[in-house]
Structure formats: structure tokens, C-alpha cells
HTML snippet that shows the backbone in 3Dmol.js (N, CA, C, O; Angstrom):
<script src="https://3Dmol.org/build/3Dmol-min.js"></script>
<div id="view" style="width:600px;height:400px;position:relative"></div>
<script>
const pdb = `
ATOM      1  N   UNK A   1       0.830  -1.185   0.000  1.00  0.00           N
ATOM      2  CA  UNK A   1       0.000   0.000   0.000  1.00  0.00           C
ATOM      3  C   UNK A   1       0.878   1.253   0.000  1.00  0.00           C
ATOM      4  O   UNK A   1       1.899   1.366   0.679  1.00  0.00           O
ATOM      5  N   UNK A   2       0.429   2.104  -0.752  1.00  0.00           N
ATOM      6  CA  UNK A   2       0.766   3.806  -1.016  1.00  0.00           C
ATOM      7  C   UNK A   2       0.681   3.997   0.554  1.00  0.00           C
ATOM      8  O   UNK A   2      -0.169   3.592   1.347  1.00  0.00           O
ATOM      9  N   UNK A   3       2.265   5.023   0.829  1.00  0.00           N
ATOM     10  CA  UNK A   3       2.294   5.873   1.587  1.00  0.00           C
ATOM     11  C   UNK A   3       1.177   6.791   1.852  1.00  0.00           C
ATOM     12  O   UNK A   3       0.625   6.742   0.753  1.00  0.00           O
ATOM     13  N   UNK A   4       0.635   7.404   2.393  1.00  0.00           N
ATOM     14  CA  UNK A   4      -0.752   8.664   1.890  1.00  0.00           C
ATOM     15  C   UNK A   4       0.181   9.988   1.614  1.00  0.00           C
ATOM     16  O   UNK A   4      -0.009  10.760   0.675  1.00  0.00           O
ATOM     17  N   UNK A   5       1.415  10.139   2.775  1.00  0.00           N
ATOM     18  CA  UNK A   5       2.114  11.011   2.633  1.00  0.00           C
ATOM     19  C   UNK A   5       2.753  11.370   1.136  1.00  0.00           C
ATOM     20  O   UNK A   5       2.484  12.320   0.401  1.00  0.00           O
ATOM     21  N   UNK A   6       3.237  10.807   1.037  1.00  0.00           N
ATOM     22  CA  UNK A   6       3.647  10.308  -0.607  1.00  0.00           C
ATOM     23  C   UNK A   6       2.873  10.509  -1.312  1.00  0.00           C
ATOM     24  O   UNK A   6       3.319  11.138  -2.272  1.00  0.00           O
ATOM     25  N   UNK A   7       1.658  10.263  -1.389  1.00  0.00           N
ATOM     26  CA  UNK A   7       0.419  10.644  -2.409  1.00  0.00           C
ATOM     27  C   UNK A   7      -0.091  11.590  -2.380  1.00  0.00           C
ATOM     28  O   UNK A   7      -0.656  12.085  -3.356  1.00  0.00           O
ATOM     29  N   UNK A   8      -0.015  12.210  -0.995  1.00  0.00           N
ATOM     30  CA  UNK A   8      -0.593  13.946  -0.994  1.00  0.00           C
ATOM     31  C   UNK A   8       0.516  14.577  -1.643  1.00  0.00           C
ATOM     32  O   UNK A   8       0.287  15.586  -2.310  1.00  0.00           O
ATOM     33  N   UNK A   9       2.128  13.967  -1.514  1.00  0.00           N
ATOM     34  CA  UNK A   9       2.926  15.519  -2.147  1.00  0.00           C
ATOM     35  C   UNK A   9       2.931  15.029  -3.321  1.00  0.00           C
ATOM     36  O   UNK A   9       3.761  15.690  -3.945  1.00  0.00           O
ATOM     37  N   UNK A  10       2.380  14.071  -4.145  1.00  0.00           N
ATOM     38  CA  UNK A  10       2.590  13.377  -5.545  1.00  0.00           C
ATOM     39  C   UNK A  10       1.528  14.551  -6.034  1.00  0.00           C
ATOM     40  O   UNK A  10       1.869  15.342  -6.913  1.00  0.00           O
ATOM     41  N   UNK A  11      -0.186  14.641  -5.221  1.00  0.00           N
ATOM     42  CA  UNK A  11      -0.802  15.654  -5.633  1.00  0.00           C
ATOM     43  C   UNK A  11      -0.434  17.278  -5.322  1.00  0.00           C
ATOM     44  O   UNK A  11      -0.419  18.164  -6.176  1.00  0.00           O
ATOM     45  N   UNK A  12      -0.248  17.382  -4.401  1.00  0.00           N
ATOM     46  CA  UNK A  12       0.829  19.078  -4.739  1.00  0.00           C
ATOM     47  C   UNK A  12       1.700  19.376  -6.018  1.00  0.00           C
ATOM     48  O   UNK A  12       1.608  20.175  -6.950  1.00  0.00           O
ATOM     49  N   UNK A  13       2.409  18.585  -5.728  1.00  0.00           N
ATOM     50  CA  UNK A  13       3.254  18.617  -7.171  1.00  0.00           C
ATOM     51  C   UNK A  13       2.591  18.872  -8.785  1.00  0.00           C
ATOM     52  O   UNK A  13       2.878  19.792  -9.551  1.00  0.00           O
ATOM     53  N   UNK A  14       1.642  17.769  -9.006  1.00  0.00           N
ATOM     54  CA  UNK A  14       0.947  17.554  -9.599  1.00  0.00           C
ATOM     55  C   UNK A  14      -0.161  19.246  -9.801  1.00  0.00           C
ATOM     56  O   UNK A  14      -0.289  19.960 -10.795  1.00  0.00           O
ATOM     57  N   UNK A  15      -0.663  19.355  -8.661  1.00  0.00           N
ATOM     58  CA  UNK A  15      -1.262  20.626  -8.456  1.00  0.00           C
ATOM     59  C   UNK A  15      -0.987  21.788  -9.244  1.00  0.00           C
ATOM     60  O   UNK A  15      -1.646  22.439 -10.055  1.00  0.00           O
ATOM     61  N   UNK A  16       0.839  21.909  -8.510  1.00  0.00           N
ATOM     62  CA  UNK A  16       1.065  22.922  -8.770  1.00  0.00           C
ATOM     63  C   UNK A  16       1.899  23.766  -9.901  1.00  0.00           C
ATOM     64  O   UNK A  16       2.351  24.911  -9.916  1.00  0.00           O
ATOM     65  N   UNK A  17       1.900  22.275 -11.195  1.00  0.00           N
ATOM     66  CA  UNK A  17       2.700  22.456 -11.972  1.00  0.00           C
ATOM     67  C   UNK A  17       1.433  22.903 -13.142  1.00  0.00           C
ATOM     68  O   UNK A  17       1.610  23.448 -14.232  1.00  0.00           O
ATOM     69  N   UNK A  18       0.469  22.587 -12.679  1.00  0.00           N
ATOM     70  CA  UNK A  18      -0.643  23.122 -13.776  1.00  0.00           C
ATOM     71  C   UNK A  18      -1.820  24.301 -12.928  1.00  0.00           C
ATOM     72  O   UNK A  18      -2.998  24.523 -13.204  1.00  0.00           O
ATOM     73  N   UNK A  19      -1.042  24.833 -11.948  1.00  0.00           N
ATOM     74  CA  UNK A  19      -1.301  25.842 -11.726  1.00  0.00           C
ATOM     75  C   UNK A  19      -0.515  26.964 -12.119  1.00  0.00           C
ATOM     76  O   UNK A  19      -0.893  28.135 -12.151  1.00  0.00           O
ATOM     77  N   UNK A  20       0.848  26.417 -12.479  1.00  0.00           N
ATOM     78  CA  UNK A  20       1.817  27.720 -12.957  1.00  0.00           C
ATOM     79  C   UNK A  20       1.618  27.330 -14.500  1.00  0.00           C
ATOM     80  O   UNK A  20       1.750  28.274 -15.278  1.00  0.00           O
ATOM     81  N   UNK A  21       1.367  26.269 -14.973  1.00  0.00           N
ATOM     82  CA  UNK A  21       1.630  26.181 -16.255  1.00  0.00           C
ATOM     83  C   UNK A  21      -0.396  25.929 -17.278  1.00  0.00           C
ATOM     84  O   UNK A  21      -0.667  25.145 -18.187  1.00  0.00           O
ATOM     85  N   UNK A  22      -1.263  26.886 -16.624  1.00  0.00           N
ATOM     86  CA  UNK A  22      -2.576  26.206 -17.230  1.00  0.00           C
ATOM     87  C   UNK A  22      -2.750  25.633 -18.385  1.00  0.00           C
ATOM     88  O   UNK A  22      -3.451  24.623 -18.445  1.00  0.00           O
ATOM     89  N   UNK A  23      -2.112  26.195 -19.593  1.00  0.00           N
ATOM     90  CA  UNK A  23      -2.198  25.814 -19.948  1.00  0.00           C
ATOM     91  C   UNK A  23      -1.509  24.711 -21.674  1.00  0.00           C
ATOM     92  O   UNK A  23      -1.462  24.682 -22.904  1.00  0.00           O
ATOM     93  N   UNK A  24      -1.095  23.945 -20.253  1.00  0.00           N
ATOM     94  CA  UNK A  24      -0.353  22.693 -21.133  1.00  0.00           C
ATOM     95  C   UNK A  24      -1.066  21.459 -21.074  1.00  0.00           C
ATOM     96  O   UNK A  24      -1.426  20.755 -20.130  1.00  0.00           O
ATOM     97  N   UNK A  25      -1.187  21.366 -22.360  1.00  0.00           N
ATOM     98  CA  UNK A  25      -2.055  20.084 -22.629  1.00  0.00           C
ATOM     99  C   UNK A  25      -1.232  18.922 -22.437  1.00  0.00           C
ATOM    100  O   UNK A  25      -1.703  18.043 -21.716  1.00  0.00           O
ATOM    101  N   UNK A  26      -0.014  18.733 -22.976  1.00  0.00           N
ATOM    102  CA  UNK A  26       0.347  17.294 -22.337  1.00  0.00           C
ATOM    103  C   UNK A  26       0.069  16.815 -20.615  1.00  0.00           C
ATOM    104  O   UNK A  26       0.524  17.411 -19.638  1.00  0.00           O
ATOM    105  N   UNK A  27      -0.713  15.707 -20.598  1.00  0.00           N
ATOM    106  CA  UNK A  27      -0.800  14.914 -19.221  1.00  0.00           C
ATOM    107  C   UNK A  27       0.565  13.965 -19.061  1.00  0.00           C
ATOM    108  O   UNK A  27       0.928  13.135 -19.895  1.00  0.00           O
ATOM    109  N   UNK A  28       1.158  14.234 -17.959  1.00  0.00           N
ATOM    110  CA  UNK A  28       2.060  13.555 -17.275  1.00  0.00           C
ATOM    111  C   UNK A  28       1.346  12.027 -17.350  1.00  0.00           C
ATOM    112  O   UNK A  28       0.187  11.742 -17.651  1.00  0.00           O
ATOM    113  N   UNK A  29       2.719  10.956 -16.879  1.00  0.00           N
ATOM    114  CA  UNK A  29       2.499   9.897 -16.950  1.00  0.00           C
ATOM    115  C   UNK A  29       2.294   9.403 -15.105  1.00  0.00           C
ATOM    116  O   UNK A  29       1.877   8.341 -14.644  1.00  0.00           O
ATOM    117  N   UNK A  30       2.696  10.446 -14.510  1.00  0.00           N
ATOM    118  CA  UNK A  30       3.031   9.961 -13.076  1.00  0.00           C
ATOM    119  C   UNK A  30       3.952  11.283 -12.875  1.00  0.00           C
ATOM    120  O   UNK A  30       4.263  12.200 -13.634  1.00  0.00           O
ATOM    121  N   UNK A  31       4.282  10.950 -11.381  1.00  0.00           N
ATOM    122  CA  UNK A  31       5.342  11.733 -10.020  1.00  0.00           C
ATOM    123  C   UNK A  31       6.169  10.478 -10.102  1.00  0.00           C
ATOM    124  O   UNK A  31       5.794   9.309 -10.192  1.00  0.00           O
ATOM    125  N   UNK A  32       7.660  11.108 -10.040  1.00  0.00           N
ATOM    126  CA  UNK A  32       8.528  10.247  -9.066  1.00  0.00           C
ATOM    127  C   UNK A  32       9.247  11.080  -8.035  1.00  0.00           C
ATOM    128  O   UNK A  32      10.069  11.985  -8.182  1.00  0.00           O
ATOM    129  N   UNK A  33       8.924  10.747  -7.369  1.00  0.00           N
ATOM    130  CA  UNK A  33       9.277  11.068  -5.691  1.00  0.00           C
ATOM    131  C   UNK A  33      10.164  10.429  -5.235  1.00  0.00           C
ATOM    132  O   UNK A  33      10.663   9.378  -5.638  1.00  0.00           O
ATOM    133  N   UNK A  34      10.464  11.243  -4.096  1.00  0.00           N
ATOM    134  CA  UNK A  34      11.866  10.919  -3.218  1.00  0.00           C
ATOM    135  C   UNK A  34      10.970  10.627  -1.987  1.00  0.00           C
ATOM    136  O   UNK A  34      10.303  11.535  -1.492  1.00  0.00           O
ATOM    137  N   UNK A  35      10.945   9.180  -1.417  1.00  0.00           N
ATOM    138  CA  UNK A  35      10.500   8.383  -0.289  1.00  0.00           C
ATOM    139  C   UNK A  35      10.597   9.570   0.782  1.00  0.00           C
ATOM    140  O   UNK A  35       9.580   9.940   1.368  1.00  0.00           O
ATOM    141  N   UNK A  36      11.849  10.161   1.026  1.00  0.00           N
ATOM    142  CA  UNK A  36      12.512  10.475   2.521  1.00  0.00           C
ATOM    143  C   UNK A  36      12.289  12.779   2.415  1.00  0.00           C
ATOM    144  O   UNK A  36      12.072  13.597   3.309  1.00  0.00           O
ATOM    145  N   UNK A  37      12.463  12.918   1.142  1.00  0.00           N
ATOM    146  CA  UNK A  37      12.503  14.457   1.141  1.00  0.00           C
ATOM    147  C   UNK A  37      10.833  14.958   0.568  1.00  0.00           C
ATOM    148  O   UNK A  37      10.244  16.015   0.796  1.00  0.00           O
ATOM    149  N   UNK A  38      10.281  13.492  -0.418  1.00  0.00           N
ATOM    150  CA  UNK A  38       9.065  14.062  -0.486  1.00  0.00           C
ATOM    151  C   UNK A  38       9.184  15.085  -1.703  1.00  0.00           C
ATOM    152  O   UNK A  38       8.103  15.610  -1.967  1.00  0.00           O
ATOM    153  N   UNK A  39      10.286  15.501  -2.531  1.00  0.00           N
ATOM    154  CA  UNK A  39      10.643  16.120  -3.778  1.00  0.00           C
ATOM    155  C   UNK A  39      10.229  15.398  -5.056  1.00  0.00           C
ATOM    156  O   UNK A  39      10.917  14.378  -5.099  1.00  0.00           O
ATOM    157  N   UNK A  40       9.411  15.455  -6.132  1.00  0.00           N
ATOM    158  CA  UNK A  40       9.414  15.225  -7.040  1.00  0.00           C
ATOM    159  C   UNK A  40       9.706  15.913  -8.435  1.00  0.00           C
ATOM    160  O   UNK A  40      10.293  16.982  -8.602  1.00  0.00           O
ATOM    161  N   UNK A  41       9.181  15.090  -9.389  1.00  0.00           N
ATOM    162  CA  UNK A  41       9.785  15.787 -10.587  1.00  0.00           C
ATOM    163  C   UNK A  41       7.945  14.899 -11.554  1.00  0.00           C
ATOM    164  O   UNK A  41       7.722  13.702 -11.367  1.00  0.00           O
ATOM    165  N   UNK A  42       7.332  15.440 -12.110  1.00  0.00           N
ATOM    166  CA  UNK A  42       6.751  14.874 -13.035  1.00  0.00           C
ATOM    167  C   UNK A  42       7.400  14.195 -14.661  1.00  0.00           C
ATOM    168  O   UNK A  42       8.241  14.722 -15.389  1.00  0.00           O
ATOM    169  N   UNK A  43       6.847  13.204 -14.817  1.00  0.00           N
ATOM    170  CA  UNK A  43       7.281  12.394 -15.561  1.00  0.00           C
ATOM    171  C   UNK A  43       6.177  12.288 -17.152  1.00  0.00           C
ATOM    172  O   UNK A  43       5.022  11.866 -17.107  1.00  0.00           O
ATOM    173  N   UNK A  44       6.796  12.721 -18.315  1.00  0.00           N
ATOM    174  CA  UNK A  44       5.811  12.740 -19.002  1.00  0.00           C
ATOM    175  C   UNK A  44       6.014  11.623 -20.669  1.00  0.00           C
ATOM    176  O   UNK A  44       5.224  11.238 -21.532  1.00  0.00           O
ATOM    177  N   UNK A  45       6.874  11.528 -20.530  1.00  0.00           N
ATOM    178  CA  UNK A  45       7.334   9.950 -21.744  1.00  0.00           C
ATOM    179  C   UNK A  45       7.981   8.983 -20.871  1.00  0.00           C
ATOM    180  O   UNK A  45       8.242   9.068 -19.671  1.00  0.00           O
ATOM    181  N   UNK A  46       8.157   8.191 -21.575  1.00  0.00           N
ATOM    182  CA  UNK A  46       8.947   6.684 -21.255  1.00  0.00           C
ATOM    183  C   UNK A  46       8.520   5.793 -19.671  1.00  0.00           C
ATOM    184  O   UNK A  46       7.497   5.773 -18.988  1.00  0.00           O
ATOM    185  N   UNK A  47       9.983   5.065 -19.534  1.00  0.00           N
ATOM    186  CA  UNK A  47       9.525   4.512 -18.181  1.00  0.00           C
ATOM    187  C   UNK A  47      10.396   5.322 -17.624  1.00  0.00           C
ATOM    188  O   UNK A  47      11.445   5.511 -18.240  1.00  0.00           O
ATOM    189  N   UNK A  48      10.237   5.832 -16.648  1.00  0.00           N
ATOM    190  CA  UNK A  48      11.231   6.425 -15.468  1.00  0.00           C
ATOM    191  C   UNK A  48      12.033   5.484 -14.746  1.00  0.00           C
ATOM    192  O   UNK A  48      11.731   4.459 -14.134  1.00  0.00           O
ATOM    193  N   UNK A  49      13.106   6.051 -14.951  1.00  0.00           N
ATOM    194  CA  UNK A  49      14.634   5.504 -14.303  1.00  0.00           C
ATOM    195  C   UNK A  49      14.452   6.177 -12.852  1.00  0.00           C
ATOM    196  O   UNK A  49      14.260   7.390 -12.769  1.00  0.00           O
ATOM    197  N   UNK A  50      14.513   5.406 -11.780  1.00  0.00           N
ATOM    198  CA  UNK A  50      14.184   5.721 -10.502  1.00  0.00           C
ATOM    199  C   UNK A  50      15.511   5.332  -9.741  1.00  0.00           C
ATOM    200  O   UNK A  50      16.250   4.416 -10.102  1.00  0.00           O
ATOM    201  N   UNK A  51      15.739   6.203  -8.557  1.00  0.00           N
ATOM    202  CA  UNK A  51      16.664   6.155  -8.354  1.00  0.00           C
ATOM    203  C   UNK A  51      16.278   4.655  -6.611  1.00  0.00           C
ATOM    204  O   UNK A  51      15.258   3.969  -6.541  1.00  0.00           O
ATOM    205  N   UNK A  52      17.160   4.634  -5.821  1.00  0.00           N
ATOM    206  CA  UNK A  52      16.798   3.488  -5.188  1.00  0.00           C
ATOM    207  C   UNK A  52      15.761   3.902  -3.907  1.00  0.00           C
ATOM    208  O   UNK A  52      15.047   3.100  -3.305  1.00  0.00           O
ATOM    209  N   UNK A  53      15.870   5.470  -3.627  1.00  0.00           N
ATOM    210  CA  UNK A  53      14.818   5.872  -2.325  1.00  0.00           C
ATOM    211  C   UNK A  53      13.375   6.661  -3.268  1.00  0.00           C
ATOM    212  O   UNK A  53      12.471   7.390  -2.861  1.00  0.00           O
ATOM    213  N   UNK A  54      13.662   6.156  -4.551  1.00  0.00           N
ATOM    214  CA  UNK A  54      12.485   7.293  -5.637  1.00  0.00           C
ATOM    215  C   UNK A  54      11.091   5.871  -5.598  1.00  0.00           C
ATOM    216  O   UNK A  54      11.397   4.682  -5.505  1.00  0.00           O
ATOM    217  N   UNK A  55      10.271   6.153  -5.652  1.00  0.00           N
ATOM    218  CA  UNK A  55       9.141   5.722  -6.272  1.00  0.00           C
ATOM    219  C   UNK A  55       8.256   6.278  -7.200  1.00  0.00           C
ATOM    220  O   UNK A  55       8.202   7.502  -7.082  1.00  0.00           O
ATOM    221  N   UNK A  56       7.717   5.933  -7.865  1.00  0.00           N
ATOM    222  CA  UNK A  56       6.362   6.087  -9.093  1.00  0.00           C
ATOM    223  C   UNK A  56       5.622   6.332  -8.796  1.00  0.00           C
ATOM    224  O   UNK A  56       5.247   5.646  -7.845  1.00  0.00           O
ATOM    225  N   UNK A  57       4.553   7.599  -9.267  1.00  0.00           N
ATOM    226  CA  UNK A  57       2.996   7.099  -8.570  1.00  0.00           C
ATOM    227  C   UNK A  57       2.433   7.554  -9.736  1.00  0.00           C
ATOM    228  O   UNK A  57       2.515   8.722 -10.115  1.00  0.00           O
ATOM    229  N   UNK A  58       1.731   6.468 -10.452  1.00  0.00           N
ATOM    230  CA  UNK A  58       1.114   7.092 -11.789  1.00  0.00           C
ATOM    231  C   UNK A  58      -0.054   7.696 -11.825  1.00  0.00           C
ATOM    232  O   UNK A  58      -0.785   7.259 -10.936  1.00  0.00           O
ATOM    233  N   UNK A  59      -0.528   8.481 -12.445  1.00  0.00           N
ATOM    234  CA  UNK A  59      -1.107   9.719 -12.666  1.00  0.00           C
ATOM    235  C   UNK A  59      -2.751   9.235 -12.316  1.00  0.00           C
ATOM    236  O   UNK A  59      -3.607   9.975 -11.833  1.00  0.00           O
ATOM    237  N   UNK A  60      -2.924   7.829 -12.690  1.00  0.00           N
ATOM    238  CA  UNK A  60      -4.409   6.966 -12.221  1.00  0.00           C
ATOM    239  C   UNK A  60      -4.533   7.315 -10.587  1.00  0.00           C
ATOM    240  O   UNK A  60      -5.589   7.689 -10.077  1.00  0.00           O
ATOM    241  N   UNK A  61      -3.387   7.147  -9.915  1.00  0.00           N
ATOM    242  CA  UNK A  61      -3.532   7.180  -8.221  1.00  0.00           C
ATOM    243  C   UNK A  61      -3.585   8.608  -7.784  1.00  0.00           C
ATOM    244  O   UNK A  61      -4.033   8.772  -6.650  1.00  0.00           O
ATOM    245  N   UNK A  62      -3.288   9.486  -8.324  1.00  0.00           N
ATOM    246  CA  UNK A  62      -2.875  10.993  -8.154  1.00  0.00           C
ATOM    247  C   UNK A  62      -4.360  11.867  -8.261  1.00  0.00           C
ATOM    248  O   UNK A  62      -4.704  12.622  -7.352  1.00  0.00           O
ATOM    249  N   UNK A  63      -5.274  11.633  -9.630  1.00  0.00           N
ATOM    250  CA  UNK A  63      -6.302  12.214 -10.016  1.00  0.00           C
ATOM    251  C   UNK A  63      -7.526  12.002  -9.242  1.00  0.00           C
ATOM    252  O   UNK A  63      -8.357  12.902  -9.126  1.00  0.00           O
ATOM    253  N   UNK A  64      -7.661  10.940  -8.751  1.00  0.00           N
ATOM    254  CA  UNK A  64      -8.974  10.752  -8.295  1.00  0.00           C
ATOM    255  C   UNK A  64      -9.091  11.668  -7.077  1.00  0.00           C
ATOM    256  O   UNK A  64     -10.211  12.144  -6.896  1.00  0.00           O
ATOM    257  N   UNK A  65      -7.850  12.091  -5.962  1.00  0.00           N
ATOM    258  CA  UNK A  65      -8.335  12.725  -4.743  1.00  0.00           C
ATOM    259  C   UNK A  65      -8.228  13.790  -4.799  1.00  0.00           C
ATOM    260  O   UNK A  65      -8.538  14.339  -3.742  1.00  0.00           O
ATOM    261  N   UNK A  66      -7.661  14.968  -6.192  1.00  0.00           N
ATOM    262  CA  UNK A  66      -7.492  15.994  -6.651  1.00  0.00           C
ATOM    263  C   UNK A  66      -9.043  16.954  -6.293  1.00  0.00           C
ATOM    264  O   UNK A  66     -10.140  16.439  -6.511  1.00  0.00           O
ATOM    265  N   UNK A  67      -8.954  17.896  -5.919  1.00  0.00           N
ATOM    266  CA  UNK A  67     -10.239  18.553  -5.637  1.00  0.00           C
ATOM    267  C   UNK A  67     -10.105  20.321  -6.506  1.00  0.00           C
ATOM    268  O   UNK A  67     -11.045  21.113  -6.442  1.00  0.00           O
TER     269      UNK A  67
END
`;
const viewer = $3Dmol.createViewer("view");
viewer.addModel(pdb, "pdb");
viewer.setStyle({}, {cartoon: {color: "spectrum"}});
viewer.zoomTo();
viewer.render();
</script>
């Protein structure tokens, strides 16, 4: 099971990159996050190369609790 912590800053991130950027139509594929700092980077082609404290959270787990 998903961290929740992890999934709330997967949605900040997520948040706040299409709050500075409205309007960009490409949809990300996912967040990869840093387990321990909680820093991500959105991910928008390929598979992401993760580093060993990074995890994935694809964009299916991210959208639904978005308000």
C-alpha cells in the first residue's frame, strides 16, 4: 500500500505544476518522488529511471483525490 504522505505531495506537485503552467495540454504519466525528502519531478514519456529511495505514482492514483 501507497504511503498517503507520498500521495498527498505526488498531488501538490501535480497541483502545482498546472497551476503555474494552465495551460499545457500534455498529461504527465506519473510523479517520481523521493520516499525520505518528499521532492518530485513529473514524468511525461517513457519509463522512469528511478533512483533506489524514488518511487512512481502514476497519474491513475494521483487524479482521483485531486479537488
Amino acid at each position: 500500500m501507497l504511503d498517503p504522505s507520498l500521495l498527498q505531495a505526488a498531488r501538490n506537485i501535480y497541483r502545482t505544476y498546472y497551476e503555474v503552467h494552465p495551460d499545457e495540454v500534455q498529461r504527465p504519466l506519473g510523479v517520481a518522488i523521493d520516499r525520505f525528502s518528499l521532492r518530485g519531478k513529473l514524468i511525461f514519456n517513457g519509463k522512469p529511471v528511478l533512483l533506489p529511495k524514488e518511487c512512481f505514482i502514476p497519474i491513475s492514483q494521483i487524479e482521483p483525490g485531486l479537488r
